[in-house]
N, C-alpha and C positions, 0 to 999 in steps of 0.2 A: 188625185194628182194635180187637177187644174187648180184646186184650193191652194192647195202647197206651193207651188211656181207663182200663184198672186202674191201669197203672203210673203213671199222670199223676197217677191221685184217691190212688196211696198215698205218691206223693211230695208232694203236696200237705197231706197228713192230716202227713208228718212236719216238714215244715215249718211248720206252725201250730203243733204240738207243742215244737218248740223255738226258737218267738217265745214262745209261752207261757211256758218256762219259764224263759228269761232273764227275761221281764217278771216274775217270779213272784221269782228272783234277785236284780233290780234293785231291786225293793219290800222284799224282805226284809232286803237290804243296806241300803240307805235308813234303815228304820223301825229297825234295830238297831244298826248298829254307828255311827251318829256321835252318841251316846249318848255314847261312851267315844276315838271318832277325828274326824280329820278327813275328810270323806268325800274329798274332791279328793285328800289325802294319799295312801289307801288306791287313789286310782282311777290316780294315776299309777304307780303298781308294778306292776312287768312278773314276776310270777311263772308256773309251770307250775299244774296242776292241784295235782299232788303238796304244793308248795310249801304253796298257800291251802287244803289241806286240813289241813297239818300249822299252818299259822296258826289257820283257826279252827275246830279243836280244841283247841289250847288257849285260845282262847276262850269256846270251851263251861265250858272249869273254870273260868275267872276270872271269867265273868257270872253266878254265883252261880242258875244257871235261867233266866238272862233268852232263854238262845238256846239250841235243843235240837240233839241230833245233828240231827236232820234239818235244821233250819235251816242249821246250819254248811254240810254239806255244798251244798243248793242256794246259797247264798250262795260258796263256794269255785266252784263249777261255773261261778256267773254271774262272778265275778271272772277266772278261768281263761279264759272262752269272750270275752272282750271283744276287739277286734281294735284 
């Protein structure tokens, strides 16, 4: 029974963790890139992880500092995780 109540509370802890972190994805995709895109534009492409990582990264060089490694990537992750 103890077993069962862990595993519930640590599948639960990871699941909040990555509502989070899409919401966190979603915001930062939002607040940055329709700056310079169209957001619908951006939302209808179907790329891998791989792909939106190698997008914005170069992104990172062409917003002059407006979007840092790290933003790329959760932004590529929330692009990538959309279903």
């Amino acid at each position: 029974m103890m077993k069962r109540m862990f595993f519930i509370l640590i599948t639960g802890l990871f699941v909040l963790g990555a509502c989070s972190s899409q919401q966190k994805g979603k915001a930062l995709f939002e607040a940055k890139c329709f700056q310079c895109h169209s957001l619908e534009k951006s939302l209808n492409e179907r790329k891998s992880l791989a792909e939106w990582k190698k997008t914005t990264e170069a992104m990172v060089r062409y917003a002059n500092g407006a979007i840092t490694e790290q933003e790329a990537e959760i932004i590529a992750k929330y692009l990538a995780g959309r279903s």
